[in-house]
N, C-alpha and C positions, 0 to 999 in steps of 0.2 A: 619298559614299553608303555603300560599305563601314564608314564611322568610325561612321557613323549605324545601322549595324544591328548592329555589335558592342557599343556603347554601349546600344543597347535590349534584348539581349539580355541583356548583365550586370546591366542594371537590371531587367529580371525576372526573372532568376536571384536576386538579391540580395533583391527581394521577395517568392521564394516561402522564402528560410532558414527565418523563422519557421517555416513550417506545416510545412517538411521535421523540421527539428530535432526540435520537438516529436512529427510521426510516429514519427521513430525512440526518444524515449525511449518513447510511447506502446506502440510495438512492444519493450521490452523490459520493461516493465510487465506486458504479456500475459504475456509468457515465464515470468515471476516467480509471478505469478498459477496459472500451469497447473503449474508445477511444486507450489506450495503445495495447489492441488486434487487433485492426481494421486497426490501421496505423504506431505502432512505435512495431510490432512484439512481443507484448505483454511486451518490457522495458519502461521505465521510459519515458516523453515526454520530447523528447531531440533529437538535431539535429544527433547526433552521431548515431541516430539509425534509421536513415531515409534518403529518398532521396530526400524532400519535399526541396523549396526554403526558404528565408528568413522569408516573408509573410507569406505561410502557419503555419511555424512551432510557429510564434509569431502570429497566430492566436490559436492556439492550447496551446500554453502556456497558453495565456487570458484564454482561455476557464478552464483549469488547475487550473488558481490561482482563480478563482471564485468558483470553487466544492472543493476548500481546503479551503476558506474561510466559507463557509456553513460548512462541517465539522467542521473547530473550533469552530463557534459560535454554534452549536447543540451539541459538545460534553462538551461547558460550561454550556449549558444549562440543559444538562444531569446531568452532575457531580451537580452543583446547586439546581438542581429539587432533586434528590437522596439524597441530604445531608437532603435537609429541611424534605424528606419524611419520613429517617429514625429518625431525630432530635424529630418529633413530632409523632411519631412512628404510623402513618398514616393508618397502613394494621397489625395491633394486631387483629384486629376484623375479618380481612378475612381469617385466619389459624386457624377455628372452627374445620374443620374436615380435614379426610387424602386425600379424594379428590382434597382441594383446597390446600392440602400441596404439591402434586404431581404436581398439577397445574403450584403452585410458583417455586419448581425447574426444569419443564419443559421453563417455563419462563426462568428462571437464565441461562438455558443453551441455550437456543437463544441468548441471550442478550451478553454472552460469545463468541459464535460462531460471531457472527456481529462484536464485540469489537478486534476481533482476526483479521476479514478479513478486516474491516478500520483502522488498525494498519499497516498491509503489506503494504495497497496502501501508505497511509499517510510517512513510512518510507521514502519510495523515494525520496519523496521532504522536507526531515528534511534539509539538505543546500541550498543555493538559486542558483536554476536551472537556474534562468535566468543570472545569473553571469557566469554561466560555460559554458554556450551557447555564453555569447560573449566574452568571454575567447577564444572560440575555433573559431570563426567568425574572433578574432584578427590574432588569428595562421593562418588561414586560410590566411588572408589579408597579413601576415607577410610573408608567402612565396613566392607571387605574388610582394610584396614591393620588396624582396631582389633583386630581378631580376631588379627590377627599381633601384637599388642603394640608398632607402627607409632605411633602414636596424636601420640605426642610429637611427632614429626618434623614431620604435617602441620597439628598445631597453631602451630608454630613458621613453617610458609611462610604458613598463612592469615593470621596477627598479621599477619608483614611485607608482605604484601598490602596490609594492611587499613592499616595505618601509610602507605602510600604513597601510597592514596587521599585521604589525612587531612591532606596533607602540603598544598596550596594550596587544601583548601576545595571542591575537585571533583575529581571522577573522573579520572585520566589514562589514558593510553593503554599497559597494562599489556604490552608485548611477553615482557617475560619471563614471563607466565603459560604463554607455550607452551615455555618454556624451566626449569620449575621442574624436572623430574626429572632435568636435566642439571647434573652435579657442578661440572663448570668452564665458564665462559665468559669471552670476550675482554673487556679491561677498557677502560671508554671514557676517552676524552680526560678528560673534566669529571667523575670520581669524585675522592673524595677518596681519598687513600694512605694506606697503613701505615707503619709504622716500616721492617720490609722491604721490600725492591721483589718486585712483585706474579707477576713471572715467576721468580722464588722459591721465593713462596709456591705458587705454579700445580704447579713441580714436585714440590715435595712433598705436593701435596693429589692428582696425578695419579701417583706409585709408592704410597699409604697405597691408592689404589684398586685398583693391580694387586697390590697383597700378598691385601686384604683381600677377599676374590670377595664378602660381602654388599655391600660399598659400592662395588656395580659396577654401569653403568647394564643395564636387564633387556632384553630385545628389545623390547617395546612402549615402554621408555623410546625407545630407539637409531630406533625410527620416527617417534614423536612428535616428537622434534629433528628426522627431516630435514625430517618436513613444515614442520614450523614453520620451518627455513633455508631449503627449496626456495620456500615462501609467499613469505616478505621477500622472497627474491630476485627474483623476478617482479615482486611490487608493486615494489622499490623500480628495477626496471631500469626498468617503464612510465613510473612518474612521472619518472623522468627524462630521458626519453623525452620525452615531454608536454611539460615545460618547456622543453626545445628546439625540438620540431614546432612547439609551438602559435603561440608569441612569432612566426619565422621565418613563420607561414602567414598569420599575422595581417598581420605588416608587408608581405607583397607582393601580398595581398587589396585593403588597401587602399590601398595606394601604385597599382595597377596600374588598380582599380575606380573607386574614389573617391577619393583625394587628386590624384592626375597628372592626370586630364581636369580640374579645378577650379583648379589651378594653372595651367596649359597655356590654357584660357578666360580667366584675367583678365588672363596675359603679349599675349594675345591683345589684349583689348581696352584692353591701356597698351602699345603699342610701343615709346613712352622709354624701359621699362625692357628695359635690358640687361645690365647687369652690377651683379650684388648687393651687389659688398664692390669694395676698391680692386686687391687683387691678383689679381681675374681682369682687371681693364681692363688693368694693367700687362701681365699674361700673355698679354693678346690682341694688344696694342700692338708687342711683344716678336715674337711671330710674324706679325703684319702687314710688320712692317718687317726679315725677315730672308727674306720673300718678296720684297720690290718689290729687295732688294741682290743676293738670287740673281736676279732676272733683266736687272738692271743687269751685273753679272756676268757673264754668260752673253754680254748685248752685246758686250760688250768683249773677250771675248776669241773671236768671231766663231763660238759654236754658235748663235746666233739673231739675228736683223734685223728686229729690233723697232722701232717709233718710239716719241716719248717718249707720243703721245697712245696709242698702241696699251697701252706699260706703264703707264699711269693706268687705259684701262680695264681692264687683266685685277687690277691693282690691288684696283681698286673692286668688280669682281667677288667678289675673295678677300676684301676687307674685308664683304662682305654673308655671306660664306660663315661667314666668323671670328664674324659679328653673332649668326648660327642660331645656330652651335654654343653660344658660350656664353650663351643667352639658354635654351637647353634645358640646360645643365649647372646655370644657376641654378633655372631652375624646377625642375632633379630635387634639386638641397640643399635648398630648402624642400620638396620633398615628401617625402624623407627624414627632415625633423624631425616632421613631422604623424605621417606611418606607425611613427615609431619610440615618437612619444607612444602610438599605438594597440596597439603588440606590449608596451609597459611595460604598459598597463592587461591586458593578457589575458594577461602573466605577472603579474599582482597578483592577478585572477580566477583562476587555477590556484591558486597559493599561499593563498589566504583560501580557497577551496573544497576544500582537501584538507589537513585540518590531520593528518588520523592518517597518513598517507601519508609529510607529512614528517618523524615521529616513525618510521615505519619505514625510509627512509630513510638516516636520523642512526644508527640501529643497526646498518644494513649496512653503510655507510661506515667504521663505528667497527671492523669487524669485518674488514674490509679491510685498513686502515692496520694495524692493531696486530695483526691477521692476519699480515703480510708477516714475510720473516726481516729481520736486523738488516741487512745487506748492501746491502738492496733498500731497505731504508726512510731509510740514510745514501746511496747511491747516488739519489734522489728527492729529498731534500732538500739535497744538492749541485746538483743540476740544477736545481731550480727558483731555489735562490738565485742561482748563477750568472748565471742566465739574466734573473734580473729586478732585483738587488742587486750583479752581480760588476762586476768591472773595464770589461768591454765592452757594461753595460746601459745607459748615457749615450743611445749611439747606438739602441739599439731603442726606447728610449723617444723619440726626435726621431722615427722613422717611425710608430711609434702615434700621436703628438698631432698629426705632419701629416697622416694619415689621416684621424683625427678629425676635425679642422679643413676638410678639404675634402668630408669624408660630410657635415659639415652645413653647409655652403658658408661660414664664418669664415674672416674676413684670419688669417694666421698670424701671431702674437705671438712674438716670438725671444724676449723677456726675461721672457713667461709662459711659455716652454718651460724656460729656463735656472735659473729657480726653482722650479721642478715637478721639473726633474732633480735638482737640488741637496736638496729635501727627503725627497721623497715614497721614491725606495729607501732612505735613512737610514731615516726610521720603519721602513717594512715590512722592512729587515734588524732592526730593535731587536723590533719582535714574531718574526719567526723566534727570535731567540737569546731572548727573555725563552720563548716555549711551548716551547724544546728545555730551559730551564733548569726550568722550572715543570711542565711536563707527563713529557715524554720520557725525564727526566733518571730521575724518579720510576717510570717503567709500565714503560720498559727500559733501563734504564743501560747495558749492552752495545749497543745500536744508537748509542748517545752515545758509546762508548769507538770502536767503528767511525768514526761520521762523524767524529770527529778525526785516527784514526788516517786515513784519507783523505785530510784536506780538508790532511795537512800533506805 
């Protein structure tokens, strides 16, 4: 009776997602809305419609990209929730009579109406406002330069703008725009090099600054960098964030909701099945029969006076017991492979739903690694190889693929273990030493001269 009422409750829990989801982007729709009413005259948030300074309006932007980010993850969660509902056709049971049919397209027609009015807002910001905003901060600065005799300079960043957009045929996602007044910046993995190496060049383009006090950044330059590093770094900490939470919340949502009671029901109604692959039967067989020798055991040497029918049935017993266990250890490896199918689609849905996220991202990362001093970054890639390429990874690799093997209930293959050892750290040490020789070697050759001087 308990199983029956936690079951119904999750099944309406799980049939109200839709309309929760959708509430909450609905409610950051408003939000968006009232701001656009209250201070930019009911257009778009954008400097062009306002008198507000720099600060305000990049405080109002944040505020912007955070109720557009709740709408997307509610409206995936919506579209999500509405597939699985009508997949398992969830609400056949609720369209008994004409009342609840009036009901459901009273419903449908909210649902419409909200969909219609977080479509308008959302519109707005389908290109990235924050781009157009320092687009126009540039123009702005550009007409103030010309007068200074400036003029050159930011003719030479708009080109290379403009070059970069031109480069696949559509717009990319121009991070360095909030990075143009900034003289140096971290050089990523996938640039091409110079003839010098680039930490070099950086020193010397960074003493021609301190000699030179015009080719020094100004105080509104030195704010606009940090906004624009403190930005990335929040966006790219959530999103990865996200792609941990979500995957995780997914797989035991529905391993817990839906996949184990469906499983658990057909174990149910096939009691022959017992054991899914051959080496849990051995594994059961194995501990059946090191039970019935301990208490044969035990006879004999006079802690217990058992007869032989008494150890048949306490036997039989433990063999019924042995039967549970692994008859639920199979039905949870199959509900591990469904749930995990379900957390791969909803990290696919993160990843295809936030494509500029993982452009900012790849920039804070780049800025991290080649960030570090040389010490730290030979110190890391000693460790990592070690750890997954060294002498002692043979063995961590047989615990990962029996892991593996038993998360998804799979006989363990010795001679697919022992050829997966044998190749797969070869490769992945030939990619380590081909990106230290083709990347690292080029962006900081001192972190190369370290990690050898270490690694000997």
């Amino acid at each position: 009776m308990q199983l029956n009422n936690i079951l119904g409750n999750a099944t309406r829990w799980f049939s109200a997602t839709p309309e929760r989801a959708l509430e909450r982007a609905y409610r950051a729709a408003i939000k968006i809305k009232d701001i656009e009413d209250r201070h930019f005259n009911g257009q778009k948030v954008s400097a062009r419609f306002s008198d507000y300074g720099e600060s305000v309006i990049a405080y109002f932007q944040t505020e912007v990209k955070g109720y557009l980010q709740t709408i997307n993850m509610a409206l995936v969660e919506f579209k999500t929730s509405r597939f699985f509902f009508n997949l398992f056709n969830l609400s056949k049971n609720q369209l008994e009579n004409r009342e609840k049919l009036l009901e459901e397209q009273n419903r449908s027609l909210a649902i419409l109406e909200k969909l219609k009015f977080i479509d308008e807002i959302v519109s707005k910001y389908k290109t990235n406002f924050i781009e157009k905003d320092t687009k126009q901060s540039l123009l702005v600065d550009e007409s103030e330069d010309w007068k200074n005799g400036k003029g050159s300079e930011l003719v030479n960043v708009r080109d290379s703008l403009a070059s970069k957009k031109k480069r696949n045929g559509k717009p990319e996602l121009n991070l360095e725009n909030e990075d143009l007044n900034s003289k140096t910046r971290v050089a990523k993995a996938t640039e091409k090099t110079g003839v010098l190496p680039r930490s070099f060049l950086n020193t010397i383009s960074r003493i021609r600054q301190e000699i030179d006090p015009q080719s020094g950044e100004t105080e509104e330059e030195v704010i606009k960098r940090y906004r624009s590093s403190r930005y990335k770094t929040a966006i790219s900490i959530k999103f990865i964030l996200l792609l941990i939470i979500v995957p995780l919340l997914t797989h035991q949502l529905t391993k817990t909701f839906l996949v184990s009671p469906l499983v658990s029901n057909y174990l149910e109604k096939n009691p022959q099945i017992i054991f899914i692959n051959r080496d849990l039967e051995e594994e059961a067989f194995l501990e059946l029969r090191h039970f019935e020798e301990m208490l044969q055991f035990r006879n004999i040497i006079g802690l217990s006076t058992l007869s032989l029918e008494e150890i048949q049935d306490r036997v039989r017993e433990k063999a019924q017991e042995i039967s549970k266990e692994f008859r639920q250890k199979g039905g949870n490896a199959i509900a591990n492979i469904f749930a995990d199918l379900f957390s791969l689609v909803a990290f696919a849905v993160v990843i295809a739903t936030n494509r500029k996220e993982i452009e900012i991202v790849k920039s804070f990362l780049d800025e991290i690694i080649y960030g570090l001093s040389d010490s730290a970054k030979a110190f890391l890639i000693i460790l990592f190889t070690d750890m997954f390429v060294g002498f002692h990874s043979p063995h961590g690799w047989e615990v990962i693929l029996g892991s593996i093997a038993e998360h998804f209930g799979l006989p363990e293959n010795r001679e697919f273990n022992f050829l997966f050892i044998a190749t797969f750290p070869v490769i992945l040490d030939t990619i380590f030493k081909y990106w230290i020789f083709r990347y690292l070697n080029r962006v900081s050759p001192s972190a190369v001269a370290t990690y050898r001087n270490m690694n000997e």
